[in-house]
C-alpha positions as CSV (number, residue, x, y, z in Angstrom):
1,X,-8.5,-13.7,2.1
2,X,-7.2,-10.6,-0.2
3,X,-6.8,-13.0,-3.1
4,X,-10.3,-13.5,-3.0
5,X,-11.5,-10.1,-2.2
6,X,-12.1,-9.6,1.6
7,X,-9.7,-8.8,4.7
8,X,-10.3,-7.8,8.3
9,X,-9.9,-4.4,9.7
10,X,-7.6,-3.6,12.6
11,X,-9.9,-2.7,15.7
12,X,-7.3,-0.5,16.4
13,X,-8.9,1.8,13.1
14,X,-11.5,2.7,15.1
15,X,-12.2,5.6,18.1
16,X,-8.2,6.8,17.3
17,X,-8.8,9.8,19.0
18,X,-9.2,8.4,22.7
19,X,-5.7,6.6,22.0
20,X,-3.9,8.1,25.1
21,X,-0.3,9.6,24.4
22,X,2.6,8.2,26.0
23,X,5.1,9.5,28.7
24,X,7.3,9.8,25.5
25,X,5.0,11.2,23.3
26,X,4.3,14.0,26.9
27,X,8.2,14.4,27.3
28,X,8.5,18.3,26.9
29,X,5.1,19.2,26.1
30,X,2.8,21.8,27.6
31,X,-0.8,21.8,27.9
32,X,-3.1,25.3,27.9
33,X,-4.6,25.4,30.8
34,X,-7.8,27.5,29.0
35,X,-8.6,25.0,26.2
36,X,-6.7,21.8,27.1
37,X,-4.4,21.5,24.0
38,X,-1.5,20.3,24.5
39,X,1.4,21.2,22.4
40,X,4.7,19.5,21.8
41,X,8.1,21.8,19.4
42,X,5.5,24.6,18.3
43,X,2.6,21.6,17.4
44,X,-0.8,20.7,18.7
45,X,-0.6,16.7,19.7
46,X,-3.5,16.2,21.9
47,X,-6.3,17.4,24.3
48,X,-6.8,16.8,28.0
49,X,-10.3,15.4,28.4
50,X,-10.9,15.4,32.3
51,X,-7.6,13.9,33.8
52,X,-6.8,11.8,30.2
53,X,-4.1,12.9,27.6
54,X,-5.4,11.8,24.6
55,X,-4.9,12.4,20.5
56,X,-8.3,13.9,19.8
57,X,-9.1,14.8,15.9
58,X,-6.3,15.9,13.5
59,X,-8.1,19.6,13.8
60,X,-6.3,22.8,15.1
61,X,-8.1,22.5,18.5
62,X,-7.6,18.3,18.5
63,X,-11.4,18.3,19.3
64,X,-14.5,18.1,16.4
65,X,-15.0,21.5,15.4
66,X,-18.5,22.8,14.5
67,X,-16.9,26.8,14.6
68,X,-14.4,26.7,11.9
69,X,-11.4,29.1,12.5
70,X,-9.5,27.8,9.4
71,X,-12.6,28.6,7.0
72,X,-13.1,32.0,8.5
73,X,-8.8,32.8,8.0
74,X,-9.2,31.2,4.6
75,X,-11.8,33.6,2.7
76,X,-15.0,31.5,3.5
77,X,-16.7,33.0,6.6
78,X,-19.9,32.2,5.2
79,X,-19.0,28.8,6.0
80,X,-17.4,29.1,9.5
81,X,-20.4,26.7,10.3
82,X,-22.5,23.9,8.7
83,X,-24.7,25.0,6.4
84,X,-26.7,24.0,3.3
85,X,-25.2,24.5,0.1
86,X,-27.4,24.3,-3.2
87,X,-24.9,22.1,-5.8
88,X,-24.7,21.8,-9.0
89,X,-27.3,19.5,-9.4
90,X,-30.0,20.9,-7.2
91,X,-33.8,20.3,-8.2
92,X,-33.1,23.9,-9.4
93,X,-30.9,23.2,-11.9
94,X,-32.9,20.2,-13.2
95,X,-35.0,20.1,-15.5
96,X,-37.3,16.7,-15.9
97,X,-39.0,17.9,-18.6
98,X,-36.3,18.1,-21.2
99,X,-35.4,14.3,-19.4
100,X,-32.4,16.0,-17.0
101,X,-32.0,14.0,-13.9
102,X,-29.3,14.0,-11.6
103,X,-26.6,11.1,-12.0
104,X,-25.3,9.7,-9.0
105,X,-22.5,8.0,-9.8
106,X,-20.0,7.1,-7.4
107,X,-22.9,3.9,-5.4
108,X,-21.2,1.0,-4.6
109,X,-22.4,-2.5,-5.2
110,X,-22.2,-4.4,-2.0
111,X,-19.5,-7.3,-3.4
112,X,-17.1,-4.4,-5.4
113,X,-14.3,-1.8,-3.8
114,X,-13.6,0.9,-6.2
115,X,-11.0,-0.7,-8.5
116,X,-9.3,-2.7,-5.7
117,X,-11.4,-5.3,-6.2
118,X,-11.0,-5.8,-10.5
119,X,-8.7,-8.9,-9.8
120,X,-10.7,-10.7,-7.2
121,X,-12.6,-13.4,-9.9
122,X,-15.4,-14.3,-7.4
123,X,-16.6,-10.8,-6.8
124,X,-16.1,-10.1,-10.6
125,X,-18.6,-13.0,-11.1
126,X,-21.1,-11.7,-9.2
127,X,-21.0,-8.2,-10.1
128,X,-19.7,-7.2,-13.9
129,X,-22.5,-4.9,-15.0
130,X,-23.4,-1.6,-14.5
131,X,-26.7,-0.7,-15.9
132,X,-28.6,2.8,-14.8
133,X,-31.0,2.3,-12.3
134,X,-34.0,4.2,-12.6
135,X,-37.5,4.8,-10.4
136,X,-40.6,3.1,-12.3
137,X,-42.4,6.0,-12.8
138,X,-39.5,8.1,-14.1
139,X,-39.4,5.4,-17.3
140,X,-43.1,5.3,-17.3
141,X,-42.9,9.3,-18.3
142,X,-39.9,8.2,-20.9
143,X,-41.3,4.9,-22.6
144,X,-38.6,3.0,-20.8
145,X,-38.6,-0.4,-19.7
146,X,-35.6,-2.7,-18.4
147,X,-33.1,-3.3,-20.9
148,X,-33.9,-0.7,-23.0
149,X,-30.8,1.0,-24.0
150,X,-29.9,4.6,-23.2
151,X,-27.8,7.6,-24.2
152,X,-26.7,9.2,-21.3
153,X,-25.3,13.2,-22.1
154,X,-23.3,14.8,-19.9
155,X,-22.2,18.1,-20.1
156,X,-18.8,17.4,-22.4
157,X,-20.5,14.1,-23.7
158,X,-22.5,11.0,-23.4
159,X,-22.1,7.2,-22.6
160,X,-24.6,4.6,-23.9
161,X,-25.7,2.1,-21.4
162,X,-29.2,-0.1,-20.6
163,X,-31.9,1.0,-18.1
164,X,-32.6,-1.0,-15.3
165,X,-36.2,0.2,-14.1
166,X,-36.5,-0.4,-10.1
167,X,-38.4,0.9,-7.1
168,X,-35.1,0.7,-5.6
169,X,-33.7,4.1,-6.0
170,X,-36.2,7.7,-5.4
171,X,-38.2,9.1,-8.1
172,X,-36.1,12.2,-10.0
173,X,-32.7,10.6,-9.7
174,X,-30.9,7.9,-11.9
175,X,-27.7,5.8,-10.5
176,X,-25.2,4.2,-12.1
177,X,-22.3,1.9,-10.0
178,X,-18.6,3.2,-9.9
179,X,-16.3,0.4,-10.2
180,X,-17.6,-1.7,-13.5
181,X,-17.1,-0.4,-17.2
182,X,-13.0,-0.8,-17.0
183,X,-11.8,-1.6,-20.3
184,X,-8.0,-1.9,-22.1
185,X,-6.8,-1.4,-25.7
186,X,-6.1,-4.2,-28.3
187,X,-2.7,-3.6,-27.3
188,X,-2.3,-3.3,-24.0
189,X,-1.7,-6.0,-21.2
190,X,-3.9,-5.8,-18.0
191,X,-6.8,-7.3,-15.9
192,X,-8.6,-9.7,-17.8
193,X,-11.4,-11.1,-15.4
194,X,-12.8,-7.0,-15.5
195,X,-11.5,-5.2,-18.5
196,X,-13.3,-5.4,-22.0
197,X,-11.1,-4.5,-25.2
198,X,-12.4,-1.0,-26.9
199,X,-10.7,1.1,-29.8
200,X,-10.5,4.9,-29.5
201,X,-10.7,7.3,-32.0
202,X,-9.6,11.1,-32.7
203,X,-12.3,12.6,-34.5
204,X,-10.5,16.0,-34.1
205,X,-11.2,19.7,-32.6
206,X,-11.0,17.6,-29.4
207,X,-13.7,15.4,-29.8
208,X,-13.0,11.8,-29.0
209,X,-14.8,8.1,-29.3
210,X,-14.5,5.0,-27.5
211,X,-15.9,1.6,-29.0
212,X,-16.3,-1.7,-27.3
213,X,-14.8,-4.4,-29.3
214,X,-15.2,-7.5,-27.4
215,X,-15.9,-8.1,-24.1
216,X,-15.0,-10.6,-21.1
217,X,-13.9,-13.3,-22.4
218,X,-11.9,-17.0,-21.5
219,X,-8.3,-16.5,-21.3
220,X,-5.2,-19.0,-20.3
221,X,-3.4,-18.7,-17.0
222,X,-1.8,-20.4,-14.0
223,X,-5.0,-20.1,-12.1
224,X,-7.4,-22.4,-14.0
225,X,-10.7,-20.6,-13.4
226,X,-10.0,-17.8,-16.2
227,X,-10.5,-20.5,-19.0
228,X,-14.3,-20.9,-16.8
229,X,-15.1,-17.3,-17.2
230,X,-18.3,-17.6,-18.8
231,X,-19.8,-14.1,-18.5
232,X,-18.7,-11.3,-21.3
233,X,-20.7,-7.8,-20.2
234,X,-17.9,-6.4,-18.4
235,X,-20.5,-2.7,-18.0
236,X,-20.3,0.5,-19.5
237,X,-17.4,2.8,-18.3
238,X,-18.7,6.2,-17.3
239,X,-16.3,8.4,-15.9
240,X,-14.3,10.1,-18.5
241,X,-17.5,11.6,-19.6
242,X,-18.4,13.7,-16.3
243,X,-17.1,16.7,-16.2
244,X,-14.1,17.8,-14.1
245,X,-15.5,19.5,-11.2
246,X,-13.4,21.0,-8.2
247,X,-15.0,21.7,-5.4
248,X,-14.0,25.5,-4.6
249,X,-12.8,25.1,-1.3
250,X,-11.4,21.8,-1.0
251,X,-10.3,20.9,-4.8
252,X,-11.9,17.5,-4.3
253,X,-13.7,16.3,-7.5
254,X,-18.2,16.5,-7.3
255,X,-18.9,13.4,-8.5
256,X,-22.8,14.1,-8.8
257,X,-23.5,15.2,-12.4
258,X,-26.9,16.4,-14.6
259,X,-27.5,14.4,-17.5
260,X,-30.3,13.9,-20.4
261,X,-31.3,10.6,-20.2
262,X,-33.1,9.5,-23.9
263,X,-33.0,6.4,-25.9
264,X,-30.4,5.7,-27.2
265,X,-29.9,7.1,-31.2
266,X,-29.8,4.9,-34.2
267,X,-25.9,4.9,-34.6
268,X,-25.5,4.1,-30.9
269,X,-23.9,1.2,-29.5
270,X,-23.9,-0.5,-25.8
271,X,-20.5,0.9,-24.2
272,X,-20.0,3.5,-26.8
273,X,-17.8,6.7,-25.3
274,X,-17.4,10.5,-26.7
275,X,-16.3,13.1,-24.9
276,X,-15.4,16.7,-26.1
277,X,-12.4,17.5,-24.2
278,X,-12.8,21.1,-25.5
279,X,-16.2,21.5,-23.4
280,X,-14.6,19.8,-20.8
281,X,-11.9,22.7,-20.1
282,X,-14.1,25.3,-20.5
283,X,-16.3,23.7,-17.5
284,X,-13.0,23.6,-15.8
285,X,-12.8,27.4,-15.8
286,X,-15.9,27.5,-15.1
287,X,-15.7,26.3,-12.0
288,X,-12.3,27.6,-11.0
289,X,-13.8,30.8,-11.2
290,X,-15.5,30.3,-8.0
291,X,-12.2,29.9,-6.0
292,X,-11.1,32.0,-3.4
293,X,-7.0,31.3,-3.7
294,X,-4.4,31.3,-2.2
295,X,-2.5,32.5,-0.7
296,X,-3.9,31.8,3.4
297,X,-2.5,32.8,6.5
298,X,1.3,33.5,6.5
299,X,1.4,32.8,2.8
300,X,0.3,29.3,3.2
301,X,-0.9,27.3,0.1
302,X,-3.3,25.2,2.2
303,X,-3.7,24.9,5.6
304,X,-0.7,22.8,7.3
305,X,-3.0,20.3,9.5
306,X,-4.9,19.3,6.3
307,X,-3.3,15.7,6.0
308,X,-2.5,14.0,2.8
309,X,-1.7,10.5,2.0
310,X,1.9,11.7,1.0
311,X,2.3,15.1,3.0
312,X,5.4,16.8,2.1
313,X,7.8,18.9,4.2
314,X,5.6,21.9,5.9
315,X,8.0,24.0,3.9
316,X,6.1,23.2,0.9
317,X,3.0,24.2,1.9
318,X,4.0,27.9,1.6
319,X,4.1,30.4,-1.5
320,X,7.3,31.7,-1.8
């Protein structure tokens, strides 16, 4: 089934934190009689909940937290609990007059994973465009209909893509889907049932262009289908035109970002690319300067229970 796109997941993925630990996993371990961790060589491994030993959540107290210690040792007591936080695209910051909207960019067609699914054929026959969806009465006030094409500025650039005018998404926001638009050089080898062939250009001073030059298209193979491929709108690739923007406290990338959506300019072309990496650095520092760094707690560079996909030695998590 993961040729064609689709695999089962393990029940054992789900409700790990009542996974009782073992005799083994016990063997020379303590439990506080106050708060029910139980530690094991200096670490917390569990909680006792009534008479069970079980994992509980990979959080310093093995239990959901809504009072955040960590936040509190780390320089954000503000946030020690949940609260609202305004963004960076808040109704605030938008302005719909001048066309601004925010861009959410990171909805996922039902049939398409992120990039995990570019080589499944099937999925990339149903789903290979990527227009921007917008509310009726938002292209009412901009003259838009389906179709029509757009320019769609960021704040280091802009990407050219078609409207797609829907009661499907709420008024004051525009959407485009996350995993169509991949594309590959004249000279490059790669994924042929998703990836359209562009040129890129140095224009200089940092500024940069990306043209499609043809799209999906046949192609020879051992599996016979790809000489059926009979669609050629492989979508509009967006992301190298949002800004880079680290969330303060975590460093994790805020996909949302405010563009100007307009028609599209004489000189513009479905799929074209620019982005200013220039503009796109000074946003970065921008945004840095609203960390709080490091270092934490004991000289830590992040907290040590944060996992990672590939966590290092717990040596490396401290500033020497």
């Amino acid at each position: 089934m993961r040729k064609y796109g689709a695999f089962e997941v393990e029940n054992s993925s789900y409700e790990m934190h009542l996974k009782k630990l073992s005799e083994n996993e016990l063997s020379n371990s303590s439990t506080d009689i106050d708060n029910g961790i139980i530690t094991k060589n200096g670490k917390a491994i569990g909680v006792k909940v009534g008479n069970e030993m079980v994992v509980g959540f990979p959080t310093p107290s093995r239990k959901q937290e809504f009072f955040s210690q960590t936040m509190n040792e780390w320089k954000w007591p503000e946030y020690t609990i949940p609260t609202y936080i305004k963004s960076h695209v808040h109704p605030e910051k938008i302005d719909q007059s001048k066309g601004e909207f925010p861009l959410l960019p990171t909805f996922r067609l039902p049939v398409l994973i992120h990039s995990r699914s570019g080589n499944a054929k099937w999925l990339a026959e149903i789903a290979n465009r990527n227009p921007i969806w917008i509310h009726t009465s938002d292209a009412a006030n901009l003259g838009l209909k389906t179709g029509d094409m757009v320019r769609m500025t960021t704040e280091i650039g802009y990407f050219v893509d078609k409207i797609w005018v829907t009661e499907s998404i709420k008024p004051g926001i525009v959407a485009c889907s996350h995993h169509i638009g991949r594309w590959r050089r004249q000279q490059d080898e790669g994924n042929r049932w998703a990836t359209q062939t562009v040129a890129i250009e140095n224009q200089g001073d940092g500024k940069w262009k990306m043209k499609k030059l043809k799209g999906i298209r046949p192609f020879k193979s051992a599996d016979k289908d790809s000489s059926r491929i009979f669609w050629s709108d492989g979508g509009v690739h967006q992301n190298i035109t949002h800004a880079v923007h680290p969330d303060p406290i975590s460093g994790m990338h805020c996909w949302h970002q405010k563009v100007k959506v307009e028609v599209a300019h004489p000189e513009d072309q479905y799929g074209d690319i620019f982005v200013d990496t220039n503009k796109s650095h000074e946003v970065y520092k921008e945004w840095l300067k609203m960390t709080r760094p490091a270092p934490g707690p004991n000289g830590l560079r992040r907290p040590l229970w944060f996992a990672r996909a590939l966590r290092p030695d717990d040596e490396a998590f401290y500033i020497k």
